[in-house]
N, C-alpha and C positions, 0 to 999 in steps of 0.2 A: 840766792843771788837777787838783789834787789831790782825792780823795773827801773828804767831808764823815764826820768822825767820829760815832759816835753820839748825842754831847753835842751837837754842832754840829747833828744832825737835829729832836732833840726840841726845842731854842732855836726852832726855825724854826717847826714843828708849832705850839708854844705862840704864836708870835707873831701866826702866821696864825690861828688860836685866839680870837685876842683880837682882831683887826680883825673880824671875823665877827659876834662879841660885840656889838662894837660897833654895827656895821651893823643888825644884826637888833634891837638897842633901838632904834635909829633909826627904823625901819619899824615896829615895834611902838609906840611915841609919838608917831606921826604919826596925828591923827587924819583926814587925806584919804585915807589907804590904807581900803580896804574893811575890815569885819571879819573875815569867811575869811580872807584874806589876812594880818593880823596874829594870826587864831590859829595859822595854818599857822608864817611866825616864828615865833610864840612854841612849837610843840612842838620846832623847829627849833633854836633856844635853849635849851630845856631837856635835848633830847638832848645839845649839846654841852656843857653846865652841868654832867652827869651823868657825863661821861666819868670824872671822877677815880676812881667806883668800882669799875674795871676788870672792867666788865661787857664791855666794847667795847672795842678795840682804836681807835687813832685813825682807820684808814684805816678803819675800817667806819661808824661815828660820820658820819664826812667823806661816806663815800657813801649813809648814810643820809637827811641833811640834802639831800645834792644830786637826790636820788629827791621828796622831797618839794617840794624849791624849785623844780627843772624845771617842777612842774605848773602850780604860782600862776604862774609867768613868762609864762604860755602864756593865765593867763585874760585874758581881754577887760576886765576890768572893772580890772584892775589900772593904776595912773595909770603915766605915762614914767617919770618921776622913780625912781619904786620902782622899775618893774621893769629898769631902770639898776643900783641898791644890788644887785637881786639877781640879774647877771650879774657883779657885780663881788663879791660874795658865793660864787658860784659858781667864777670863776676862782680865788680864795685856796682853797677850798673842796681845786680838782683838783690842789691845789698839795702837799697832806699825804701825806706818806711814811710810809709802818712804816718800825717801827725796830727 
């Protein structure tokens, strides 16, 4: 199997990027998720909203986001459903390469 080129890495980064995106407005306009829980999202969404100003590197970004979504997976108060989005949030999450 051949390596993935650089351009082929960052395609991939941006895709998972953007499922995540996804995700995390999903959990953030649902209003049966708790509040903590949708601001925790939403800082989670803004770190990765923010990346373009190359403050952060992606993989740092990616294990920023994952440092903070581990915690809300773990509260009690969080519904199934969600805390579903955010182990599948998680896996695309462990999925970001530097490039």
């Amino acid at each position: 199997m051949p390596r993935k080129t650089k351009s082929e890495k960052i395609a991939e980064n941006e895709e998972n990027f953007e499922q995540v995106k996804f995700l995390l407005n999903m959990i953030n306009e649902d209003n049966g998720v708790p509040r903590n829980i949708r601001k925790i999202a939403q800082e989670s969404l803004d770190l990765i909203v923010n990346i373009d100003n190359k403050k952060n590197t992606p993989i740092v970004c990616a294990s920023n986001c994952i440092s903070l979504l581990e915690d809300i997976a773990q509260d009690l108060n969080c519904p199934l459903h969600s805390r579903t989005q955010i182990y599948q949030i998680l896996s695309l999450l462990e999925q970001i390469h530097d490039v």
